[in-house]
C-alpha positions in Angstrom: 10.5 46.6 33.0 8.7 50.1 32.3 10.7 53.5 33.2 9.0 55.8 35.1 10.5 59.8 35.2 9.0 62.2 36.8 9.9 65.9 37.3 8.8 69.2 37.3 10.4 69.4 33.8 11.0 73.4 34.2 12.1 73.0 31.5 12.9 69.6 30.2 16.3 69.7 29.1 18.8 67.2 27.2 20.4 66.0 30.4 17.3 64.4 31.1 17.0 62.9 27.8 20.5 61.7 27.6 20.1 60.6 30.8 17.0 58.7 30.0 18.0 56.8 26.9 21.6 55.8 28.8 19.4 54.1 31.7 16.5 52.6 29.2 20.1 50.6 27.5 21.7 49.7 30.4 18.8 48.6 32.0 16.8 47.3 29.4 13.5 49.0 29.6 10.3 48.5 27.5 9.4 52.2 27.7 10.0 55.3 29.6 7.2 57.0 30.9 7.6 61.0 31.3 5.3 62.1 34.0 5.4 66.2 34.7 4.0 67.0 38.0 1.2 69.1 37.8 2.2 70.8 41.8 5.6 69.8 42.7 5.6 69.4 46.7 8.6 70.1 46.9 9.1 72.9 44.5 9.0 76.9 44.9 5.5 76.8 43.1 5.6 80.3 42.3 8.4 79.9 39.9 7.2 76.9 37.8 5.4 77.6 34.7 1.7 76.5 33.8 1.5 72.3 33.7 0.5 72.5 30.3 3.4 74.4 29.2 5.7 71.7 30.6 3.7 69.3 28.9 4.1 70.1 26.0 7.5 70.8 25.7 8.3 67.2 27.2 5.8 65.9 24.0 8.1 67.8 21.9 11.3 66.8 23.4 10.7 63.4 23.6 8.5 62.6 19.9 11.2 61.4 17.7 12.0 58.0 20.3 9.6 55.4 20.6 10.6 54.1 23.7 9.5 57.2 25.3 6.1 58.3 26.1 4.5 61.2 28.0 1.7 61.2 30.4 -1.1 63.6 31.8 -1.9 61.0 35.2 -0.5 63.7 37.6 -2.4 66.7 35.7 -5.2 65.1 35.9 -5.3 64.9 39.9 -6.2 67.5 42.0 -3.3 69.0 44.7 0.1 68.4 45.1 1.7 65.5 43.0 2.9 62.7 45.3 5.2 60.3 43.8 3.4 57.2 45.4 0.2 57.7 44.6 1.1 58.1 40.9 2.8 54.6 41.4 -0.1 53.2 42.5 -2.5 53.9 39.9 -0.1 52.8 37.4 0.7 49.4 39.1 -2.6 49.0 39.1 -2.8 49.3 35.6 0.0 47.7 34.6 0.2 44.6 36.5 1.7 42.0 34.7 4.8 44.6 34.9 7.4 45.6 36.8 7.6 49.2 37.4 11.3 51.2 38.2 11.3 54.5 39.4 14.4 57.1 38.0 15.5 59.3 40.6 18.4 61.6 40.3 21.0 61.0 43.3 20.1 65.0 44.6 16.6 64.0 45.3 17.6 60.2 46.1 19.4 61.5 49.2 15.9 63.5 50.2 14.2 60.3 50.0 12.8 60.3 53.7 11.1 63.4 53.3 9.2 62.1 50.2 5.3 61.2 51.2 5.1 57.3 52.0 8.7 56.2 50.9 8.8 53.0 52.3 6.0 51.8 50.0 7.3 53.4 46.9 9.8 51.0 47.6 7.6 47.9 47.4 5.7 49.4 44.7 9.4 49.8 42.4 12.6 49.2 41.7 14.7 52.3 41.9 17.1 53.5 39.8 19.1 56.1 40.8 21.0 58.3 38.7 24.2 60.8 39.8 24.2 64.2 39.7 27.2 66.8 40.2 25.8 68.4 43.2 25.4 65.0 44.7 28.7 63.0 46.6 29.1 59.9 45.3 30.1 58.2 48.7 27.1 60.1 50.2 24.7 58.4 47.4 26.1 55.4 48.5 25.7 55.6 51.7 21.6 56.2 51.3 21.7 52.9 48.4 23.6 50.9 51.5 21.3 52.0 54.4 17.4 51.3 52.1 18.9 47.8 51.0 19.6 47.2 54.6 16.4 48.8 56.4 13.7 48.7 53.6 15.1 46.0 51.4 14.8 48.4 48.9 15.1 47.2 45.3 17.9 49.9 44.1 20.0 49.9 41.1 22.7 52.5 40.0 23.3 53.9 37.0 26.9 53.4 35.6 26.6 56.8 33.6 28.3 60.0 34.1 26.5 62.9 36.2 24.8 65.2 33.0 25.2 69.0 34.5 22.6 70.6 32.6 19.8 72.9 34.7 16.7 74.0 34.0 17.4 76.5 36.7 20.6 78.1 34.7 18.2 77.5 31.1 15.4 79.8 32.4 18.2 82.3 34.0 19.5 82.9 30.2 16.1 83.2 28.8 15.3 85.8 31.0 18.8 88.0 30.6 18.6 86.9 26.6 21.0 84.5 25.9 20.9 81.3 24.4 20.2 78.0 25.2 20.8 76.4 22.2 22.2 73.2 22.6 20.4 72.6 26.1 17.4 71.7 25.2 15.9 70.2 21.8 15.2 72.8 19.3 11.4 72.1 19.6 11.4 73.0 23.1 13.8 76.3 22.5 11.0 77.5 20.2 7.9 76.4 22.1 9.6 78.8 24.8 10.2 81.4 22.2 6.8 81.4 21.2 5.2 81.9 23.9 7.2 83.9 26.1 8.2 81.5 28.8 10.6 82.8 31.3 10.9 86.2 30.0 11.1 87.2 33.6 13.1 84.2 35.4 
C-alpha cells in the first residue's frame, strides 16, 4: 500500500517524520509520498512561505529514507490544492495499488468541510493519526460515524500524539531562538539561508 502525506509543510518538522516512519511500520507501506500543497484551502495564505521553499526543505528532510519520496503534483496545478483531486490523478497512475491517505486526527475531525470527502473515501484508505489538540473519544466518534455512513476504509494509528508545530518553529525564528532539535538540520539551515520567517 503507498502512503500518501500531504500538508502545507510550514515548515516540515520531525513530528511529521517520526510520525511518518511509525505509520509506514505499523502499517506496512511500500513508500510515503510527501505532497506540499502549493495553496492550502484551508490555510491563512498570507502566512505560508513560497511552494518552492517548502519543497525543498521536505527534499531535505526526508533524503536520507528511501521509503520516502517527495512530489511537485500539487505545484504543478493551478489554484487551491484539493486533496481529491490529487488522489485522483495518482490512482490513476498507480492502479494496480492501493492508495492510504494520512491525516492527522485535528484535520480528520474537519473532514466534512474538505472538497468531495465522500469520494476521497472510495478513492483511499485513511489512516488517521492523533494529535494533542485533538480528543481522543471525539476522534473516535468521527472513525465510528464514516465507517457507519460512508463505509469509510479507516485505520488508526497506535502511536503517541507528536506535539511539535510548525506554527511555534516559525514563532522562534522570528524572535531568534532556536529550533534545533525540531526540525532536521538540513531544514534549520535551508531556513537560515535564506531568511525564512524572519518576520513570523
Amino acid at each position: 500500500m503507498l502512503g500518501i502525506m500531504g500538508g502545507t509543510f510550514n515548515p516540515i518538522h520531525y513530528g511529521h517524520l517520526l510520525m511518518c516512519e511509525g505509520i509506514r511500520e505499523e502499517f506496512n507501506l511500500e513508500k510515503i509520498i510527501f505532497i506540499p500543497a502549493k495553496i492550502p484551502p484551508h490555510k491563512d495564505n498570507s502566512k505560508i512561505i513560497e511552494a518552492d521553499d517548502r519543497l525543498r526543505m521536505v527534499e531535505l528532510a526526508i533524503g536520507d529514507n528511501p521509503f520516502f519520496e517527495a512530489s511537485e503534483i500539487e505545484m504543478k496545478r493551478e489554484g487551491s490544492s484539493y486533496t481529491v483531486d490529487t488522489l485522483r490523478i495518482i490512482k490513476e497512475q498507480e492502479k494496480n495499488r492501493k492508495i492510504s491517505l494520512i491525516v492527522g486526527a485535528d484535520s480528520f475531525v474537519q473532514f466534512e468541510t474538505w472538497r468531495d470527502y465522500r469520494e476521497i473515501f472510495r478513492l483511499a484508505v485513511i489512516i488517521v493519526a492523533p494529535r494533542p489538540d485533538t480528543r481522543e473519544d471525539i476522534l473516535n466518534s468521527y472513525i465510528e460515524k464514516f465507517r457507519k455512513e460512508f463505509g469509510a476504509n479507516i485505520l488508526k494509528y497506535s502511536g503517541k500524539a507528536m506535539d511539535y508545530s510548525s506554527t511555534e518553529i516559525r514563532k522562534r525564528v522570528g524572535m531568534g531562538l532556536s529550533i534545533k532539535y525540531m526540525v532536521p538540520p538540513d531544514v534549520e539551515r535551508y531556513i537560515y539561508k535564506n531568511g525564512l520567517y524572519k518576520n513570523a
